[in-house]
N, C-alpha and C positions, 0 to 999 in steps of 0.2 A: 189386119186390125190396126196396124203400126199404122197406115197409111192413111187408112179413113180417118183415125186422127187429126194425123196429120192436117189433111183436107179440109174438117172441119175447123180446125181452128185457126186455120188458113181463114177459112170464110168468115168467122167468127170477127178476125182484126179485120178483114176487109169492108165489113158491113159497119165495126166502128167507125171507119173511118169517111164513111159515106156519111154517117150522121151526124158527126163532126163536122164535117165540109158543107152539108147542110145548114148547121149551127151557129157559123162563122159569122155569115153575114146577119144574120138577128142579132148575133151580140156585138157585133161592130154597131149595128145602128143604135142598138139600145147604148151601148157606152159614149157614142160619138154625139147620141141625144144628153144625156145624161151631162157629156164638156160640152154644149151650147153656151156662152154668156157672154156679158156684158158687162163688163167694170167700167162705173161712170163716176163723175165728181159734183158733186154739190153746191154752190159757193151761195154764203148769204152775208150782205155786209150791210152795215147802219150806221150813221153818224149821229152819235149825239152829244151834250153837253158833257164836261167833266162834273163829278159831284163830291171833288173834296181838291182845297190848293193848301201848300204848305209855300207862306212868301217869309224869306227870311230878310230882314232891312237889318242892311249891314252899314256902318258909319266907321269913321276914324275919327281920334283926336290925338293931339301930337301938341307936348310941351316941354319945360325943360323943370317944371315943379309938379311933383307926383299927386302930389295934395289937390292940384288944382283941376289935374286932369280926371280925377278920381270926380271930380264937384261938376265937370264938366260933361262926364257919361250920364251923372244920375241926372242932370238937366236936358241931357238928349233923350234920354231914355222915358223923362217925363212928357216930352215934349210930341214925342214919338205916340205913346199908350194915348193920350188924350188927340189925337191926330187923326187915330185907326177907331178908338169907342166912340168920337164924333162923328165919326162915316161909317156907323153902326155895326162897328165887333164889338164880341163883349169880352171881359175881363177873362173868361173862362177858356178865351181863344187867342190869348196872349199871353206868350211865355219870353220870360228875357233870359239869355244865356251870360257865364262870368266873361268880363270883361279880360282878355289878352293884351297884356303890355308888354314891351318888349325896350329895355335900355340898351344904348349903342354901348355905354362903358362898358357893359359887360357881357357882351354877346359877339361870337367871334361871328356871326352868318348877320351880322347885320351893317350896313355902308357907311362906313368914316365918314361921307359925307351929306349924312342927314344931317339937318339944320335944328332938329330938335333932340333930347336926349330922350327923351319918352316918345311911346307910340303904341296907342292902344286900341285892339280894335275892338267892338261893341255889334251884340245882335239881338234885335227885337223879331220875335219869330212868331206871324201869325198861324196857325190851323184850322181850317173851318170849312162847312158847305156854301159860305154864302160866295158863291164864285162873282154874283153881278159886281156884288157890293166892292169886292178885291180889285176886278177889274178897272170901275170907277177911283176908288182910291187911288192905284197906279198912277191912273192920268193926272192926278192932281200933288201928284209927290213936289212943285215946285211949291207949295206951303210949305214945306219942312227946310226946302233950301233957302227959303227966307228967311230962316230961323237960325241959315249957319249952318245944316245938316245934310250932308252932301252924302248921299245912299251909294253904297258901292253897285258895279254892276259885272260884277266878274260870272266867272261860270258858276260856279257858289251859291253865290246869291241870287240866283233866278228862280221866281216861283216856278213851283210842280206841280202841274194840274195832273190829277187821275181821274179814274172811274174807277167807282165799286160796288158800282147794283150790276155788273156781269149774272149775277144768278139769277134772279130776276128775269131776263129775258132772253137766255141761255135757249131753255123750253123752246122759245116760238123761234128762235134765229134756228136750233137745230131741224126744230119740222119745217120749218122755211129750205134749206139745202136740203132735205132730205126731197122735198114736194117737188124743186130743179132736176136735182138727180135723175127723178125717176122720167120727167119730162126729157131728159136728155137721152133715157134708157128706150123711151115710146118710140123716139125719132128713129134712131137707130133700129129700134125694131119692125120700123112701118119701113122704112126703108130697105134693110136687108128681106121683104117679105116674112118677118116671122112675128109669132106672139110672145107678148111678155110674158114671163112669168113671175115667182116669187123671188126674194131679197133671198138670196144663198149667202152672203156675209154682210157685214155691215161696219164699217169701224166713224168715230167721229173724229173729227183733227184737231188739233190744237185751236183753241181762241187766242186770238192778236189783239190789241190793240195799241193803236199808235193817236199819234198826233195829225191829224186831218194835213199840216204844214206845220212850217216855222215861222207862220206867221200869227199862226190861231193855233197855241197848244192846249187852250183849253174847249178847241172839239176834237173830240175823239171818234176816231176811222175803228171801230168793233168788225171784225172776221173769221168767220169761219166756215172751212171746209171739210166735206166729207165724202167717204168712199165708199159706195155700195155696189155691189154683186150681183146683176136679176138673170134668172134663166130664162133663156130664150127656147120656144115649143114651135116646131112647124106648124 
């Protein structure tokens, strides 16, 4: 009786393990279908206008009587606001910041050999969407040097063009890469002979935007990429 047991259960692992060996290769194909895919990237970019600058006009005045150079900002300063509402900003998009003086008598970080004892520096700081109007102005800043009013041009004082309708057209840039991606996914898959399948993940990438150049900061280079997942079906 020990024996037949035995026997049997002999045959019993042996027949498992036929059906196992059998089994193997289905679940290799099902799993190894299952990791088919294609990780692809998206890319959609657009250039367009910026739709806000912040220009700050910066001047100097340099005397050796306080009183005078105080008389001589608010006459820049007027000179300035009537300069920029003339080339049509308005009062609501002009801000003046306090005027920075600085005397050599009394200031250990400033040069003995400045020729005046005052030096004060003064900013008239536009804001606004009207980017043409800004641009135009710029070009015409020698009216104000006629006037005596010499506009600094440090790194400071260069206007800052952005963009802020991103949300806006976020939507269409994203189904735009997303519509690439999958175009990229088709090729790949006419090519290795298989079919597409569905999106298995999907993440979006960061939005960019920069400065088209350094010579036009006010168009703006908008991008973004994205990464998606499709499964591939024999």
């Amino acid at each position: 009786m020990e024996n037949k047991g035995n026997f049997l259960a002999g045959l019993a692992i042996m027949a498992g393990l036929i059906v196992m060996g059998l089994c193997i290769p289905s679940a290799v194909k099902v799993i190894g279908s299952l990791q088919r895919s294609v990780s692809v990237r998206g890319l959609c970019e657009r250039e367009l206008p910026a739709d806000k600058v912040i220009w700050p006009l910066k001047y100097t005045v340099a005397g050796d009587d306080l009183s005078v150079v105080y008389s001589q900002i608010e006459s820049n300063n007027a000179s300035i606001v009537s300069f920029l509402k003339a080339g049509g900003i308005e009062d609501s998009e002009i801000s003046s910041g306090t005027p920075s003086i600085s005397d050599k008598f009394t200031s250990d970080y400033v040069s003995s050999n400045r020729v005046y004892r005052y030096l004060a520096n003064s900013t008239i700081t536009v804001c606004t969407s009207k980017i043409d109007i800004v641009l135009s102005l710029m070009k015409k800043q020698k009216n104000l040097v006629k006037k005596g009013i010499v506009l600094a041009e440090d790194w400071e004082s260069r206007p800052v063009f952005s963009f802020e309708g991103l949300n806006e057209i976020k939507p269409q840039m994203i189904e735009e890469a997303t519509k690439n991606a999958r175009e990229s996914a088709q090729k790949f898959a006419d090519d290795s002979g298989s079919r597409l399948g569905k999106i298995r993940n999907a993440t979006q990438g960061y939005f960019t935007i920069e400065d088209r150049d350094s010579n036009t900061p006010h168009i703006k280079k908008i991008r973004v990429v994205t990464n998606v997942t499709y499964s591939l079906k024999r």
